[in-house]
N, C-alpha and C positions, 0 to 999 in steps of 0.2 A: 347887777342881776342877783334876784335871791338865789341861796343856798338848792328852794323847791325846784324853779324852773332851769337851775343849773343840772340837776339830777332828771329833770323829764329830759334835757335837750341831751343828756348824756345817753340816756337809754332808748330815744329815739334814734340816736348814731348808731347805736348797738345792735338794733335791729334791722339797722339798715345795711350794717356793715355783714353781718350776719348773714342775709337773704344775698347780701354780692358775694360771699363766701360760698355758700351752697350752690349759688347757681353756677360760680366756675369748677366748683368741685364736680355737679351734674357736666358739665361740656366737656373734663376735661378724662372722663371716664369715656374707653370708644365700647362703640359696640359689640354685641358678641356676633360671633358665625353661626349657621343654623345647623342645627343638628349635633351631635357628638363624636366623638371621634372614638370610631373600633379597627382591630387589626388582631388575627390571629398569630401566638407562637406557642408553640407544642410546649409540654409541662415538661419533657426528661426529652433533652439530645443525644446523641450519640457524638463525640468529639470530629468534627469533621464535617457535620451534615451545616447543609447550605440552605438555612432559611431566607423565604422571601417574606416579609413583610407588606402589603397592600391596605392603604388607606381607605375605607369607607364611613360614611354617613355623616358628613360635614359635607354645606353648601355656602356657596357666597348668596346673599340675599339677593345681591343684581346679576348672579348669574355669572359672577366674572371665577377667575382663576383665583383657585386657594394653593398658598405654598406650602411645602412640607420640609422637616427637618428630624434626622434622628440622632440618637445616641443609646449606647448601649453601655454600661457601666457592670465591672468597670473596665472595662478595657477600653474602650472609646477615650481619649481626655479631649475632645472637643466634638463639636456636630459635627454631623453629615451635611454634604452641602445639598444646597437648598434644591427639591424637585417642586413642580407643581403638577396640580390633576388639570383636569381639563383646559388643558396650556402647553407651555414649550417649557424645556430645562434651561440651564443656561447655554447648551450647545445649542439651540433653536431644535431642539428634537422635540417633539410628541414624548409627553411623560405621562404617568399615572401616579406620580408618587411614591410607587413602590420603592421599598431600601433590600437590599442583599444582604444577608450579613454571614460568616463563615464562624463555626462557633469553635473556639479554639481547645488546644489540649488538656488548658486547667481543668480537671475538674470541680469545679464549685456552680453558685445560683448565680446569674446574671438579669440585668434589669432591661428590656428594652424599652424605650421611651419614644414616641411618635409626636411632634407637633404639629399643630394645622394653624397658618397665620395668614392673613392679608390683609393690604394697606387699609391704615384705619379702623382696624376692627381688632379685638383680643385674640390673641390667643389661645386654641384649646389643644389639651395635654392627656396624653394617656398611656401609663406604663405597663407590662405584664412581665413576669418573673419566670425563669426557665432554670434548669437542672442541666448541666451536661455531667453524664455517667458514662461508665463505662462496666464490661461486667470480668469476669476471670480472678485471676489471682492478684494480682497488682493492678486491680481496676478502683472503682469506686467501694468496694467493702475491702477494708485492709484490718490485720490483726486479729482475723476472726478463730486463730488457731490452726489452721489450714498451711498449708505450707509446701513449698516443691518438691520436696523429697518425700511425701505423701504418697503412699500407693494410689492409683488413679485410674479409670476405665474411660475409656473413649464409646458415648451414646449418642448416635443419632449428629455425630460430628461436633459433640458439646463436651467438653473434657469434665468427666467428675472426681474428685478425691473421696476416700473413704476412708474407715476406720474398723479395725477390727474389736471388737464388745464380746466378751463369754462367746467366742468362737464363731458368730455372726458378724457379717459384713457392715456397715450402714453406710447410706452415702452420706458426707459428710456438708452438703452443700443440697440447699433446695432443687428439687427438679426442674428445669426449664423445657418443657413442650411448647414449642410455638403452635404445634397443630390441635389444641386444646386449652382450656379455662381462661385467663385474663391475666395480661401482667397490667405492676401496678398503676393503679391510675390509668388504665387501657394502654398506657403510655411505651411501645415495641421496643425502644431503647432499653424497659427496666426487667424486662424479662430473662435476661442474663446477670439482674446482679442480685433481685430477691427471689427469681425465680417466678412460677405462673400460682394461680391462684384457680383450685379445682373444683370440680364441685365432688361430691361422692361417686358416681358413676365414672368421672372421669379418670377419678382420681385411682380406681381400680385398674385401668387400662393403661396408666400413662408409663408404670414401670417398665423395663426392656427384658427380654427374655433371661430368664437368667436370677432375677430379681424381681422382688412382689412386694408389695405394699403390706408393712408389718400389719400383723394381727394384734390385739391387746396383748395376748400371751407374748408375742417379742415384746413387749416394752417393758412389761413383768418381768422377764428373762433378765434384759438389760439394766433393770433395777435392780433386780437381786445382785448382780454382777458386781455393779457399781453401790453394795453394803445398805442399800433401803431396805425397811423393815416394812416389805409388802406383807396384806395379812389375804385381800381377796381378790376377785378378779373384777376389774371396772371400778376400781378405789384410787384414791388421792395415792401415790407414789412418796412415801415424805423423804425428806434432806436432802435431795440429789441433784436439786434442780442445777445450780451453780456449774457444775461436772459436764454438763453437756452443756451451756451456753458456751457460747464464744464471745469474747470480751470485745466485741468487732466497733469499728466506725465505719459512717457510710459517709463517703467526699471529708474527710478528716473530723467528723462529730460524733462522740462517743454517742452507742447506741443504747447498751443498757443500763441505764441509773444505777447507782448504786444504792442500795437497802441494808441497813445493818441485819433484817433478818435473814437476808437471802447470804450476805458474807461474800468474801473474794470470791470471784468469778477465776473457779480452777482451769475449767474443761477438761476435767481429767478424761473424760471418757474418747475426746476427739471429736465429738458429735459435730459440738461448736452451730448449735442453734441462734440464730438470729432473731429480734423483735421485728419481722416483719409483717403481723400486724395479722388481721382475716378482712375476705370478701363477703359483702351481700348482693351476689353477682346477680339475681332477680329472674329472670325467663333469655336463656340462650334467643340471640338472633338466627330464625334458622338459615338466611341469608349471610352470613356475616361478611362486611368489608373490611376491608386494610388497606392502610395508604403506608408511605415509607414512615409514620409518627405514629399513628395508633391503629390498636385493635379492636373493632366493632363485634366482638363475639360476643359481648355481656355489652349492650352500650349504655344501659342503664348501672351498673357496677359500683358499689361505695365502697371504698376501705378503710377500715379504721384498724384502731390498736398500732400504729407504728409507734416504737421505742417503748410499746409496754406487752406486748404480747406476741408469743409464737405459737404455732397452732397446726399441726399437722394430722392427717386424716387415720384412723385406722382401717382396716378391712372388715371389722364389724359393723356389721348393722346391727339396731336396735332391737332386740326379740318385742314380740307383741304392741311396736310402734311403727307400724309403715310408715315408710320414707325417711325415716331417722337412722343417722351411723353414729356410731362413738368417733374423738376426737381429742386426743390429748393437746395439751395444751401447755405453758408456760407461763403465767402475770412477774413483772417486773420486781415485784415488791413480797415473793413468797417463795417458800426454799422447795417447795413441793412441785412434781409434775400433776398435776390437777385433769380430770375426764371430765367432757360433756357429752350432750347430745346435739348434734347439726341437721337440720335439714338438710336432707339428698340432692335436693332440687337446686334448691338455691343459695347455700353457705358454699362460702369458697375456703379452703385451705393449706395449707403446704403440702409437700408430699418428700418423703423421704424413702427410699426402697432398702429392701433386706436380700439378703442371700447369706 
């Protein structure tokens, strides 16, 4: 046989052998399920809360039973045993697939992961990521400066520390009003550990008797105290900024980067400011709901600036700008306490009170 037709009869092999390869690789590929697979779990736990997880929008094409399996990492080291929806468990019980899961005391991010499988056909997979926190002294913000031998006032049954500054009080810890603005991420759990997010109206009323939402003039005050070379009133605060951060971690993660122009984070003042971030909490719900996971008061609500900005509201409003307040502020990366201007309506902010 020539060299020629040794090389055609080779590459007709080739091709043959080829199209038998694909075709078992097509057979040996199963189908998928219909539809995708979702299931709700809240962004920030509370250690102890009892999530249910329930599988929807996965179907079998013939209508038959789809199995489920979970895992939660990391604490889980193997599945859940196997539930199905429209079926029995393995105890011959009516299931739905639902998983239970009890979120434990570590504070850290946990993964939970949902399978959906039946014979013959792929599996489909889908994880979501949770928070469990906790709020107070020894909760999820640890090393913020604060500390038990702290003088401290009991508001509204929420314990607050505070600090004395040029012979005014400051709390030393964000306010937490549940009956007012947004905690983070709507998320009810985080409202004790960054506190709520105000808008300017709110944030006038949220202090307790006793105590009032600083004016410009205190934060001038407390500059001057703490050796700034303030020159007027509603200006950049310079070199102070470090003196009132608190050098805090939230679930064991340092919060404030460090900046060689901003320098060691003293806190000399006791402030102990956290980077928790601002809200663009948008049009109050005048309805608002709450379930034991979140607050529906802002349910449109974005936060940003976490780990680079803290942001607290003053008692001024803006002359010859309606619906504008002042609001000082803090960036990650700059030694100064820096002023803006907020919208009343809809900017959310810290709140810290004076006396």
């Amino acid at each position: 046989m020539s060299l020629k037709k040794l090389q055609s009869l080779g590459l007709i092999l080739l091709v043959i052998a080829a199209s038998s390869c694909k075709k078992e690789d097509e057979t040996s590929i199963p189908p998928s399920l219909d539809g995708s697979l979702s299931f709700s779990v809240p962004a920030y736990v509370y250690p102890g809360a009892v999530l249910t997880m329930t599988p929807k929008g996965v179907e079998h094409p013939d209508n038959e039973g789809v199995g489920y399996y979970w895992k939660v990492t990391p604490t889980m080291s193997s599945n859940d045993t196997t539930r199905f929806q429209n079926g029995l468990d393995k105890n011959g019980k009516p299931s739905d697939g639902a998983f239970t899961f009890v979120v434990p005391d570590t504070l850290q991010a946990y993964i939970a992961t949902g399978y959906a499988f039946a014979e013959g056909y792929s599996y489909t997979s889908k994880g979501i990521e949770f928070t469990a926190v906790k709020g107070g002294i020894n909760g999820s913000i640890t090393n913020s400066g604060v500390s038990e031998t702290s003088p401290s006032v009991t508001i509204n049954g929420t314990k607050y520390y505070y600090t004395t500054i040029g012979g005014k009080d400051w709390l030393s810890r964000n306010v937490a009003d549940q009956s007012a603005g947004a905690p983070y991420f709507n998320a009810n759990a985080m409202n004790d550990v960054f506190g709520g997010y105000y808008t300017y109206s709110e944030a006038l009323k949220v202090c307790p008797e006793g105590w009032s939402l600083p004016t410009d003039a205190d934060w001038i005050a407390m500059a001057k105290e703490l050796g700034s070379d303030v020159t007027e009133e509603y200006s950049t605060l310079p070199g102070i900024a470090s003196k009132i951060m608190g050098n805090a971690y939230f679930n064991g993660d340092l919060m404030w980067e460090y900046w060689p122009e901003v320098g060691e984070i003293t806190n000399a003042s006791g402030f102990s400011a956290i980077p928790a971030g601002y809200g663009m909490l948008g049009v109050a719900n005048e309805n608002p709901k709450e379930n034991e996971f979140y607050s529906y008061r802002y349910p449109q609500a974005i936060f940003k600036g976490i780990n680079e900005y803290a942001a607290f509201w003053t008692a001024d409003a803006v002359a010859d700008e309606e619906g504008m307040a002042y609001y000082r502020y803090i960036i990650c990366n700059q030694p100064d306490i820096m002023i803006a201007k907020g919208d009343a309506v809809s900017f959310g902010a810290s709140v810290r009170c004076v006396r």
